[in-house]
C-alpha positions in Angstrom: -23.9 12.5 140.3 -27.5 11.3 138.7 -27.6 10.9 135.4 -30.5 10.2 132.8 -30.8 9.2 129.6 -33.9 9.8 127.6 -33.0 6.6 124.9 -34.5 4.3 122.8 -32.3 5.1 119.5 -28.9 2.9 118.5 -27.1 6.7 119.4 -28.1 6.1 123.2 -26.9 2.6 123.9 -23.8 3.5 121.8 -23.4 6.7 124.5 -24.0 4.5 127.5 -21.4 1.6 126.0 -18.4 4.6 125.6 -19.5 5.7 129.1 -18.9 2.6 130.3 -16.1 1.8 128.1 -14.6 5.2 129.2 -14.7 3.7 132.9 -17.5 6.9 133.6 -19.9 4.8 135.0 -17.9 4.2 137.6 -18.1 7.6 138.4 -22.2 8.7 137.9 -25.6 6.7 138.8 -26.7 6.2 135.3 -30.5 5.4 134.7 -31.3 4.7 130.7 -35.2 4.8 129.8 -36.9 3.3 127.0 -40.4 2.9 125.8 -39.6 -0.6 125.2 -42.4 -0.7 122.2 -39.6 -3.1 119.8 -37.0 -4.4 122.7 -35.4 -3.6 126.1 -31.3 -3.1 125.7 -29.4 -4.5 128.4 -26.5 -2.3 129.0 -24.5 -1.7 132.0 -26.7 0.6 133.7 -30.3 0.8 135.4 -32.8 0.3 132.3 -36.3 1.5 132.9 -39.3 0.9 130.3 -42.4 2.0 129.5 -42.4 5.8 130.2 -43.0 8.5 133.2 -46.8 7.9 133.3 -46.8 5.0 135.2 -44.0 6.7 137.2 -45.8 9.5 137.8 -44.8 11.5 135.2 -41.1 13.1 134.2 -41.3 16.1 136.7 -42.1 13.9 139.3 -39.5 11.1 138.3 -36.7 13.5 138.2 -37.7 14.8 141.3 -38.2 12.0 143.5 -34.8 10.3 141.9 -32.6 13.8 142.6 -31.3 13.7 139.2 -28.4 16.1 138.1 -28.4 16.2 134.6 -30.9 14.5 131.6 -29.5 13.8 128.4 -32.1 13.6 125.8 -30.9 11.4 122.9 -34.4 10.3 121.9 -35.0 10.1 117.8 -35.3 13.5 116.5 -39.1 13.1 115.5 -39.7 12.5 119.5 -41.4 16.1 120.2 -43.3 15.6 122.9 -40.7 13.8 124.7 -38.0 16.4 124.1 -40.3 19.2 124.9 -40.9 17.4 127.8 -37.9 16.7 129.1 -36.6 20.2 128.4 -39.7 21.8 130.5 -39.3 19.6 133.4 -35.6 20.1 133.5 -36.2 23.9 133.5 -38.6 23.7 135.9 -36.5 21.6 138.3 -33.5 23.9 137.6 -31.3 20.9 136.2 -29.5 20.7 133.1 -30.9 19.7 129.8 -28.3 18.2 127.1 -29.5 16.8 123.5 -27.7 14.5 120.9 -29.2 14.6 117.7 -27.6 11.9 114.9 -27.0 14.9 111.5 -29.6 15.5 109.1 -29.3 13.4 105.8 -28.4 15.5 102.8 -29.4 15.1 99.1 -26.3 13.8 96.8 -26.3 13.9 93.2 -28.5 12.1 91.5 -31.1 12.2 94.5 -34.4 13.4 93.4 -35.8 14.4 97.3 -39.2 17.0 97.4 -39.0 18.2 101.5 -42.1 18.2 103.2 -42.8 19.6 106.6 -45.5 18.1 107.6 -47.8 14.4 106.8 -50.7 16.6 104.9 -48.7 18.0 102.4 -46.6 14.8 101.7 -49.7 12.5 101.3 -51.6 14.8 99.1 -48.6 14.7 96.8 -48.6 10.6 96.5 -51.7 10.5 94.8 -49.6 9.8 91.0 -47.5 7.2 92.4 -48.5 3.6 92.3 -46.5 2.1 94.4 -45.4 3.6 97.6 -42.6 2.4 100.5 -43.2 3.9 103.8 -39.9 3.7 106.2 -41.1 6.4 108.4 -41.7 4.8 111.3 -45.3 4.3 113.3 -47.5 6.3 110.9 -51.0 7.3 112.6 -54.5 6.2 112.4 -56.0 9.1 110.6 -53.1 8.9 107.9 -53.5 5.2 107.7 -56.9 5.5 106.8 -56.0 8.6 104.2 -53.7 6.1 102.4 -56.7 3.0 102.3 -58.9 5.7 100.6 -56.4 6.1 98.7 -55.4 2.7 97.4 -59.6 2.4 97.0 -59.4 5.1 94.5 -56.3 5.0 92.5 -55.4 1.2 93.1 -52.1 1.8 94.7 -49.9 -0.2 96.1 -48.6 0.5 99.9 -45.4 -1.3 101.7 -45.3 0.0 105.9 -42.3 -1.1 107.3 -41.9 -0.8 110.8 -39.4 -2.0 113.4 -42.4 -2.9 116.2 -46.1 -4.0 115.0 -47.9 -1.2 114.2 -50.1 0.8 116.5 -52.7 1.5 114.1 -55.4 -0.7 112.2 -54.0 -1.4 108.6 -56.5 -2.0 105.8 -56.4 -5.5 104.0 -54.7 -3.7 100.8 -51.4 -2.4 102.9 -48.5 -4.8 103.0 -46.5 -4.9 106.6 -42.8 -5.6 106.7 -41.4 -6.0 110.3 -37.8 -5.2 110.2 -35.2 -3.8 112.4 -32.0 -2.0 111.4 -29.5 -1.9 110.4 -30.3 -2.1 106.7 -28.1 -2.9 103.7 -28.1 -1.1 100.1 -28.2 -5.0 98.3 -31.4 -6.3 100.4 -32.9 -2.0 100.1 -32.3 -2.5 96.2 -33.9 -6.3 96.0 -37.3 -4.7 98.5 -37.3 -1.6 95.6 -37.4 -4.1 93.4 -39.7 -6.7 94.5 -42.3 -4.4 95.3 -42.1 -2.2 92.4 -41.6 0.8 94.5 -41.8 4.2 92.3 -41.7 6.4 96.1 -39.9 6.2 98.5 -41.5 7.8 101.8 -39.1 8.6 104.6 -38.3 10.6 107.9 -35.1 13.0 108.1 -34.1 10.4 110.7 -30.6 10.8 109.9 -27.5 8.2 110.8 -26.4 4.9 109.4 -28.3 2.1 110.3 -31.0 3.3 107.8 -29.4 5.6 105.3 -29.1 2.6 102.6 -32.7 2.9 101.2 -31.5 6.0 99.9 -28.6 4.7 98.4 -31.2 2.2 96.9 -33.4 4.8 96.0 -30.6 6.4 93.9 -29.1 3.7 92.1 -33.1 3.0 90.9 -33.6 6.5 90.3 -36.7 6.0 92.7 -38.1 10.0 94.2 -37.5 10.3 97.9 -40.7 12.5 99.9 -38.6 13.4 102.9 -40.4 14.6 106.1 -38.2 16.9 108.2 -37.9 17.1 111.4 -40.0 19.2 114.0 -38.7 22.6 115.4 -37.6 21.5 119.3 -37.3 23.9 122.0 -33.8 24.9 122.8 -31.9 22.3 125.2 -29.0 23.7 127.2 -26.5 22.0 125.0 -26.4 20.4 121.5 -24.2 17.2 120.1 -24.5 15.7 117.1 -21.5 12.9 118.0 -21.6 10.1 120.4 -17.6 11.1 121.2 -19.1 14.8 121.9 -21.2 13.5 124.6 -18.4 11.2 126.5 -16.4 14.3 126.2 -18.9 16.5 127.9 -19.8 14.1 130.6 -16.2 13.3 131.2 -15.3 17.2 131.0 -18.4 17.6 133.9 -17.0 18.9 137.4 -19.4 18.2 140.4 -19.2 20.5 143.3 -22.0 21.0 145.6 -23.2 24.1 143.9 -23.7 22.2 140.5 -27.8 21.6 141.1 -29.8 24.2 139.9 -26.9 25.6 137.9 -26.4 24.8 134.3 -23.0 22.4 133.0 -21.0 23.5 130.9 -19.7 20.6 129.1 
């Protein structure tokens, strides 16, 4: 059986290491693909990088490689990808599974305003002097909002982002390259340094990144949370790396499995 993971996140390289740890690998041709825009994992399995264009796209990859079953487990903002995958899956007639990491959820003492989309949430900034953005490659046109934004009001601007950033930024914006996993004590001393009063952030969910809001709490800093797109429906959902091993493991191949969906 083929096997592919649609990756990239610290959730995929932890599936493919209980795979592998699981002895499963031993049993399925896995293939892991990355974009490879901040680092290629090695892992014990065939790593590809830099996306389907180059390979002529998804549909054509999946085809030309006979795959069996696509696991998407890319980061839950990844909408064209996930779309993607679940089109060319359907249109193949293989199986399309999707791990998700859980939502964050405000605690007490959290002071969160949800936005669903950039617009709204940068229009809303405009009081704040000092703004942290952890929300991942922002664009060019919001880029360029936010430098006519620190032109008129004077505010200050952090970006951090794990890979440079893809977008021009404007002399007044302040980069931080960083890669997770973060702690609350060196979230807290950034807060500090920086005299953050807003904390911007993606509903990315999991652990590696969740101490800013801890940060953000103990300073009483406001939280302007994006949440995440609306996906189309994949065959199955997981929100567990152990709920993935289980429905691979669970997986029995016949030859009347392609075309037909798993049920994990």
């Amino acid at each position: 059986m083929r096997v592919l993971i649609l990756g990239g996140t610290s959730d995929a390289r932890k599936v493919v290491k209980a795979l592998d740890q699981q002895g499963l690998l031993d049993h399925i041709t896995l293939t892991y693909s990355v974009a490879g825009l901040v680092r290629v994992p090695e892992l014990a399995c065939e790593v590809i990088s830099g996306g389907f264009s180059q390979r002529g796209g998804l549909l054509h990859y999946l085809q030309e490689h006979s795959f069996d079953l696509v696991l998407d487990i890319t980061h839950p903002f990844a909408l064209q990808m996930s779309t993607t995958a679940v089109e060319a899956c359907a249109e193949k007639g293989i199986p399309c599974w999707r791990f998700h990491r859980r939502v964050w959820q405000a605690q007490e003492g959290d002071n969160w305003r949800l936005f669903d989309d950039w617009s709204a949430l940068l229009a809303a900034t405009e009081a704040y002097q000092s703004l942290f953005l952890t929300a991942g490659q922002i664009g060019q046109t919001l880029i360029d909002q936010l430098a006519q934004q620190n032109l008129k009001t004077g505010q200050r601007q952090v970006l951090r982002t794990a890979a440079p950033p893809q977008a021009d930024l404007p002399a007044s914006m302040k980069w931080l390259k960083a890669i997770g996993p973060f702690n609350q004590t060196d979230e807290k001393n950034i807060l500090e340094t920086y005299k953050i009063d807003l904390l911007i952030s993606k509903n990315s969910g999991g652990s590696a990144t969740e101490a800013k809001l801890w940060a953000a709490r103990e300073l009483g800093i406001p939280v302007f949370m994006l949440q995440r797109p609306m996906l189309p429906d994949a065959d199955q959902l997981m929100d567990s790396v152990e709920g993935v091993v289980d429905a691979v493991s669970s997986l029995r191949v016949d030859s009347g499995m392609r075309g037909q969906k798993i049920e994990g």
